[in-house]
C-alpha positions in Angstrom: 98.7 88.2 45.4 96.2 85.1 44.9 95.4 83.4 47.8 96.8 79.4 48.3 100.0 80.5 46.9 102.9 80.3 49.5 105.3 82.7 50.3 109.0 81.4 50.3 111.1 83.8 52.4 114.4 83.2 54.0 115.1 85.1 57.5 118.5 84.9 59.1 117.8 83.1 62.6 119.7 85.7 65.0 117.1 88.3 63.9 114.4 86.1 64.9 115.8 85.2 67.9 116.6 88.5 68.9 113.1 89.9 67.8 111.6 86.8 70.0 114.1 88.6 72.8 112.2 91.9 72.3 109.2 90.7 72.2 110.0 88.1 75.5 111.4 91.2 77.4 108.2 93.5 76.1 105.8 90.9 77.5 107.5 90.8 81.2 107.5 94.7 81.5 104.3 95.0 80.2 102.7 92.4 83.0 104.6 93.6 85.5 103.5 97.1 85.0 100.1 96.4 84.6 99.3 97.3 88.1 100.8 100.2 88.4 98.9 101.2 85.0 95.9 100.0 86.6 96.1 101.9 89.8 96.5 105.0 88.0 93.7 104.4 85.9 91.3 103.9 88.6 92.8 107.3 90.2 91.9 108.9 87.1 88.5 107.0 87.1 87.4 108.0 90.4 88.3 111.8 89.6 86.2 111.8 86.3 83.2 110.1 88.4 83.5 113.1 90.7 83.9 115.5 87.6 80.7 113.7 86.0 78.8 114.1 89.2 79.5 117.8 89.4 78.5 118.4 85.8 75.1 116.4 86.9 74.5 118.2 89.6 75.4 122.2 87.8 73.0 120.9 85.1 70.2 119.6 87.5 68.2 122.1 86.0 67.8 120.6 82.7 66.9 117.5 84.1 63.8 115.1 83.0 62.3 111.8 83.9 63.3 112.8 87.7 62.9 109.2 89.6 63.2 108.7 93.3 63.4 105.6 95.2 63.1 106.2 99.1 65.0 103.2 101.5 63.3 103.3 104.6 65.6 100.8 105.9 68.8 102.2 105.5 67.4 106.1 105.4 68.8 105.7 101.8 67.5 108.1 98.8 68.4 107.3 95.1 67.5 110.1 92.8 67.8 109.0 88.8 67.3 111.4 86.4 68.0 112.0 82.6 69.8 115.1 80.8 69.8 115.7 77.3 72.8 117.4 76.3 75.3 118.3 73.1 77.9 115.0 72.7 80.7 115.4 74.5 79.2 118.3 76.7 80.3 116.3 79.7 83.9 115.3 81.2 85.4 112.9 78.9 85.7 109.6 80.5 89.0 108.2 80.5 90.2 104.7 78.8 92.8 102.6 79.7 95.8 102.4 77.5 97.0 98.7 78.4 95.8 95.5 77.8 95.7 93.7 81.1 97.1 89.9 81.0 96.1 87.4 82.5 98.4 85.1 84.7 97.6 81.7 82.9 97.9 84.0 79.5 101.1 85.2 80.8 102.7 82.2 81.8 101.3 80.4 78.4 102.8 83.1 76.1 106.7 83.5 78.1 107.0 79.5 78.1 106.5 79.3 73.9 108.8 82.3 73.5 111.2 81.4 75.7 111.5 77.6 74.1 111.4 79.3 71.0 114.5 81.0 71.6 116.0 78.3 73.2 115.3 76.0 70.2 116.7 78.8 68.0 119.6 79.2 69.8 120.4 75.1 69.0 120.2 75.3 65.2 123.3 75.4 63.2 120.8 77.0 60.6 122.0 80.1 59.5 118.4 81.3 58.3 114.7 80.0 59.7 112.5 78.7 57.3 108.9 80.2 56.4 107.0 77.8 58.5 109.4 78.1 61.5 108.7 81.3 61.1 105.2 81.5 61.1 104.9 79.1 64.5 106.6 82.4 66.3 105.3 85.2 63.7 102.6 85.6 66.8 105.3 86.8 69.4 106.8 89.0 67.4 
């Protein structure tokens, strides 16, 4: 398809307003579920630290480039040291599978959709027009 040319497309308004729904209710659970998500990841974090340390520490032996830094101070002593090992020869670290939101992001995002579907619900219109639909495409 060339670019510049527009796209004419007729969608009936109750599927947009109940995808906007969808996409509304999706939003809430996902932000209020982000802490819970969160504190599990950082439960999951702190055991792969400890798994990481315990690799370090098995595997001392191969170690190079051994630094120390003595803390007189605080009786404190940081050892720093490098291993050269196969990829992925080491615990696999573990990534977070949510996207955190922001309040302000959250707030910004439930106000549009919500008078979206409140705007929707007014209209006698029996379909939504192609740029109606592209000022909500985002949410859905």
């Amino acid at each position: 398809m060339a670019r510049g040319k527009a796209i004419s497309v007729k969608i009936p308004t109750q599927r947009v307003i109940d995808a906007l729904i969808q996409s509304l209710n999706k939003l809430e659970l996902d932000y209020t579920s982000q802490e819970q998500k969160e504190a599990e990841y950082q439960i999951a974090y702190k055991k792969w630290q400890t798994e990481l340390a315990n690799w370090a520490i098995a595997n001392f032996s191969k170690a190079e480039n051994i630094r120390t830094n003595y803390r007189s101070w605080n009786n404190n002593l940081n050892v720093d040291f490098d291993i050269t090992t196969k990829e992925n020869a080491f615990p696999a670290q573990p990534e977070k599978d949510y996207e955190t939101i922001h309040q302000h992001s959250y707030n910004e995002q439930k106000e549009e959709m919500s008078n979206a579907i409140r705007i929707l619900k007014m209209t006698d219109e029996e379909v939504v027009s192609t740029s109606t639909y592209q000022a909500v495409a985002r949410y859905l």
